[in-house]
C-alpha positions as CSV (number, residue, x, y, z in Angstrom):
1,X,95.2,118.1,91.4
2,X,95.7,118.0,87.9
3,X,97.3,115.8,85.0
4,X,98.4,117.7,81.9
5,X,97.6,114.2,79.5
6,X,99.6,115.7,76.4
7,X,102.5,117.8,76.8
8,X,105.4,118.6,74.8
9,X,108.2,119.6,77.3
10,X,111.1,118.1,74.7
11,X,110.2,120.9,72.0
12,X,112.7,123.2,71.5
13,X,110.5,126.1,72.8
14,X,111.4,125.2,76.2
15,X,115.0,125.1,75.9
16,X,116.0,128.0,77.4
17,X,113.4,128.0,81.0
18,X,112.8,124.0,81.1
19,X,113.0,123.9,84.8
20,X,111.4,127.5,85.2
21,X,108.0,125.7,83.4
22,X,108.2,123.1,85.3
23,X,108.1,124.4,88.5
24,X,105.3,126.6,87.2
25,X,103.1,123.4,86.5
26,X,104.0,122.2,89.8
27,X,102.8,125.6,91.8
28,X,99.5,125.0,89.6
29,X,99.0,122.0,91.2
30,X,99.5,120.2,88.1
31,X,100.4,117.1,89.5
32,X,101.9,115.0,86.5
33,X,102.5,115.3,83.2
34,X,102.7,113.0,79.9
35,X,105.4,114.2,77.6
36,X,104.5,113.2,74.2
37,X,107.6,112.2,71.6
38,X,106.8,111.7,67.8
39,X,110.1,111.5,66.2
40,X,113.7,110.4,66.8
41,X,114.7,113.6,68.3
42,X,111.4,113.9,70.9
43,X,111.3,110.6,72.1
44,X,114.6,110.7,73.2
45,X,114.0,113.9,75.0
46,X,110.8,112.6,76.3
47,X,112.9,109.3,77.7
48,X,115.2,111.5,79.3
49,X,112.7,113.7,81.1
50,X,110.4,110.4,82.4
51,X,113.8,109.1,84.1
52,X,114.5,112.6,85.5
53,X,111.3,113.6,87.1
54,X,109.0,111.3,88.8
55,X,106.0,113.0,87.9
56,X,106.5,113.2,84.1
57,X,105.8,109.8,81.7
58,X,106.7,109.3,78.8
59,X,103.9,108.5,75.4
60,X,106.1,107.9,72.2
61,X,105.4,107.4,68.4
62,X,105.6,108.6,65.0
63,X,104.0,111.7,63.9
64,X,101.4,111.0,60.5
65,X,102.8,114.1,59.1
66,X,106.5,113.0,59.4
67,X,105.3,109.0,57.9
68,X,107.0,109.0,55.1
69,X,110.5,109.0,57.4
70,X,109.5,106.5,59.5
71,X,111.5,103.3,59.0
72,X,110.8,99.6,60.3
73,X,114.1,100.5,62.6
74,X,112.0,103.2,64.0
75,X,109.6,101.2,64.8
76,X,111.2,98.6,66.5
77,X,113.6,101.2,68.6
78,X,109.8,102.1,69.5
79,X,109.1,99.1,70.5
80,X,112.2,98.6,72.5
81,X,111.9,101.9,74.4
82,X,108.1,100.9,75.4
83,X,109.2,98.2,77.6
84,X,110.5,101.2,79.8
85,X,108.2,100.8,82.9
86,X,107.6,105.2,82.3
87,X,106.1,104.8,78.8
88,X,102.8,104.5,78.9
89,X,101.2,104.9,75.7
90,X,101.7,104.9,72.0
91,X,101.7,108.0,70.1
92,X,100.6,110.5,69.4
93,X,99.9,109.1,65.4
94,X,96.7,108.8,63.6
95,X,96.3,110.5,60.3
96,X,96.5,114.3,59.4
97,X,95.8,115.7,55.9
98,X,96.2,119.2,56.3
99,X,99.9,118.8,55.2
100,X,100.6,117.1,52.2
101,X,104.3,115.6,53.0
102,X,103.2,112.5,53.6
103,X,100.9,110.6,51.4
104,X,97.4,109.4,52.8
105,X,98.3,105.8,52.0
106,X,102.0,105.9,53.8
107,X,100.1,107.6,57.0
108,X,97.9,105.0,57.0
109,X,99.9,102.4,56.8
110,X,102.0,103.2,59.4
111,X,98.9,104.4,61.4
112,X,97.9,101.0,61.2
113,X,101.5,99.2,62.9
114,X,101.0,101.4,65.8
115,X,98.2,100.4,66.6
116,X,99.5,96.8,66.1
117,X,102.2,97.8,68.3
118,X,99.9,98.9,70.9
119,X,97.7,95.5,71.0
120,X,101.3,94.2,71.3
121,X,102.6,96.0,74.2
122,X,98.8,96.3,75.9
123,X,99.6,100.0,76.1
124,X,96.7,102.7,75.3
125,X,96.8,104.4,71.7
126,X,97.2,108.2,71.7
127,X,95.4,109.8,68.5
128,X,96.5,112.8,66.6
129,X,93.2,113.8,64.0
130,X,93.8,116.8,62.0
131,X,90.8,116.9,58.8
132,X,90.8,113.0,58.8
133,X,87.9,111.8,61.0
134,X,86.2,109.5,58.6
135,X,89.4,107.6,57.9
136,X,90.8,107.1,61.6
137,X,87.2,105.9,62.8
138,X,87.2,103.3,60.1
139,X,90.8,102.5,60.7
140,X,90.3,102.0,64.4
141,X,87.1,99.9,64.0
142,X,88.7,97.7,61.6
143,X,91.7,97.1,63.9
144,X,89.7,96.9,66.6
145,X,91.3,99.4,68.5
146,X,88.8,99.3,70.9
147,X,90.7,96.2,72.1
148,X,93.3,98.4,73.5
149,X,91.6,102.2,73.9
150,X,93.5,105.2,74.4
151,X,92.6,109.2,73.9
152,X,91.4,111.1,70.9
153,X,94.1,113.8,71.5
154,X,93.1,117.6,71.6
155,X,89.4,116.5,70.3
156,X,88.0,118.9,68.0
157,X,85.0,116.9,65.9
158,X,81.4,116.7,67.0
159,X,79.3,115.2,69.7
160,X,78.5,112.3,68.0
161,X,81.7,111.6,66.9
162,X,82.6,112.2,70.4
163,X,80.4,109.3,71.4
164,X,81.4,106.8,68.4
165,X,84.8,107.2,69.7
166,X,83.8,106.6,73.5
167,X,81.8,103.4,72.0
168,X,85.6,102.3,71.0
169,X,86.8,102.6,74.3
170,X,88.6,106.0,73.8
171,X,88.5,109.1,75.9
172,X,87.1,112.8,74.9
173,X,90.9,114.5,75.9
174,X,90.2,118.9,75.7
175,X,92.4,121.7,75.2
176,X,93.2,125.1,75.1
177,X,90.7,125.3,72.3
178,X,88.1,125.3,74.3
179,X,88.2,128.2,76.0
180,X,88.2,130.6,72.9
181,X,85.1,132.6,72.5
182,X,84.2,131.2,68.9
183,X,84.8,127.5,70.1
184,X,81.3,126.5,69.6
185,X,81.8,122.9,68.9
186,X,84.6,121.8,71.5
187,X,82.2,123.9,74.1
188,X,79.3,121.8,73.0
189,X,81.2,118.6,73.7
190,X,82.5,119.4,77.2
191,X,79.0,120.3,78.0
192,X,77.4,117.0,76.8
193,X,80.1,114.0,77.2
194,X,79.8,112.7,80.6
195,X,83.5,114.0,82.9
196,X,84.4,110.2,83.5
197,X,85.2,110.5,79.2
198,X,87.0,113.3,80.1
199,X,90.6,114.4,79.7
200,X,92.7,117.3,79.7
201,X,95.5,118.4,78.0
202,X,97.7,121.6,77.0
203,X,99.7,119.9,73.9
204,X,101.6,122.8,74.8
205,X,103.9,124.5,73.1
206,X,100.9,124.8,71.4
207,X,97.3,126.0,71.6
208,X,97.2,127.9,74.3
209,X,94.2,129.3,76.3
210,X,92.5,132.0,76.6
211,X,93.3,134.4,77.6
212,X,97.4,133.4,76.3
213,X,96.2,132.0,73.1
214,X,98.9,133.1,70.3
215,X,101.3,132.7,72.7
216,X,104.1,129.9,73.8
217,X,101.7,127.5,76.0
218,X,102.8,125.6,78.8
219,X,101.4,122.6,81.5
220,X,100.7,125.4,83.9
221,X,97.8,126.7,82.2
222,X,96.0,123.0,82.5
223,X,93.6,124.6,85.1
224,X,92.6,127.1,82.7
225,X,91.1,124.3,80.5
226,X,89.3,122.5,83.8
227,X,88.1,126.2,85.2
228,X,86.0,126.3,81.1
229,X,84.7,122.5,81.4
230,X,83.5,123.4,85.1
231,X,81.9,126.5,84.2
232,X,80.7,125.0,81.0
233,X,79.1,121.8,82.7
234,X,77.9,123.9,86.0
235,X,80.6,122.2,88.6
236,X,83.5,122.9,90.7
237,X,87.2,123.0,88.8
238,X,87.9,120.2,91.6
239,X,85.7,118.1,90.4
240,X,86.8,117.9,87.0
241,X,90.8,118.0,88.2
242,X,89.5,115.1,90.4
243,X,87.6,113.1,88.1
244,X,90.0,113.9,84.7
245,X,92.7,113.1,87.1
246,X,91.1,109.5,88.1
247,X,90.5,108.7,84.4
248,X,94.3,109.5,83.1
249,X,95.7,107.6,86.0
250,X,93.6,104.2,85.4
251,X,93.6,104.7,81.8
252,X,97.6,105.2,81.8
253,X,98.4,102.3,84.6
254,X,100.0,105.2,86.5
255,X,101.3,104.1,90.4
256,X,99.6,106.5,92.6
């Protein structure tokens, strides 16, 4: 069994063989799945899927990139939609300053409600880091953050980063990244943070493995990611679908 932890089945990309994918992911013995809404349009998608299929949950939030949009209404149609007994986290946010729509200060800001929001609704916090790791470490230590937890999303720093961030009570969640051949850092973490840190994720569309990377990704190729942590740590793929598996479902409140 596994649990894709960050998926984006409401993207467009999926719009014409939705049900196709699914049932794809389900053959792969990929057991449930955590759609993953950051604007208006997502999260509604995202809603509509978790009350479709039993298997799929719902984690919604506001995008850093897409900050600067965000208004207090947002936020509270957030907070309404949360109460939803599917939703289980907030997110993804966090800060990214690779693009330049949104200023730092608005990001962080609004980086900084959700995570108030989470504490709130004692739901984890799902973190989107993109050339910004000083800032969201500081951010979630002086929020304490660690008060609620949740998952550094498609992790791509260092070890020790890795471990400042487990200190805070989050979880190490992988990708397809790290299964490319010049992944040297994401390989290095898989290898040396202990599996009960451990989660996976596609955050397809996106980032898909080898040997599909460059193309549309999907939830099925989840095991692809668990067969390179296995092989990289010297276990069975069971194992880490078992024990990556275990930690999403406690971390998540999930009803087995």
């Amino acid at each position: 069994m596994f649990i894709d932890t960050h998926v984006h089945l409401n993207a467009d990309q999926y719009d014409e063989d939705l049900k196709e994918v699914i049932q794809r992911a389900i053959e792969a013995k990929v057991e449930k799945m955590v759609v993953v809404g950051f604007d208006r349009k997502t999260i509604e998608r995202a809603m509509k899927l978790a009350d479709e299929y039993d298997f799929i949950y719902a984690v919604i939030g506001w995008h850093p990139v897409d900050a600067i949009d965000c208004t207090e209404d947002d936020l509270k149609w957030i907070e309404e939609l949360s109460r939803h007994p599917k939703v289980v986290g907030i997110g993804e946010t966090g800060l990214d300053y690779h693009w330049d729509k949104s200023p730092k200060d608005v990001q962080q800001r609004l980086f900084r409600k959700q995570i108030h929001l989470a504490q709130k609704l004692n739901l984890p916090i799902i973190i989107h880091n993109r050339e910004a790791t000083a800032d969201i470490v500081k951010i979630l230590r002086e929020e304490n953050a660690a008060s609620i937890g949740g998952i550094m999303h498609c992790f791509s720093g260092s070890v020790e980063t890795a471990k400042e961030c487990i200190a805070m009570n989050f979880m190490i969640s992988l990708g397809g990244p790290v299964t490319f051949k010049n992944a040297k850092t994401p390989k290095e973490v898989a290898k040396e943070i202990p599996l009960a840190h451990l989660l996976i994720e596609t955050d397809a569309p996106y980032l898909a493995p080898h040997p599909y990377r460059g193309k549309r990704n999907e939830p099925s190729f989840v095991p692809l990611v668990a067969e390179e942590i296995a092989q990289l740590k010297g276990i069975s793929v069971e194992e880490v679908g078992r024990v990556t598996s275990a930690n999403a479902i406690k971390l998540f409140g999930i009803q087995v």
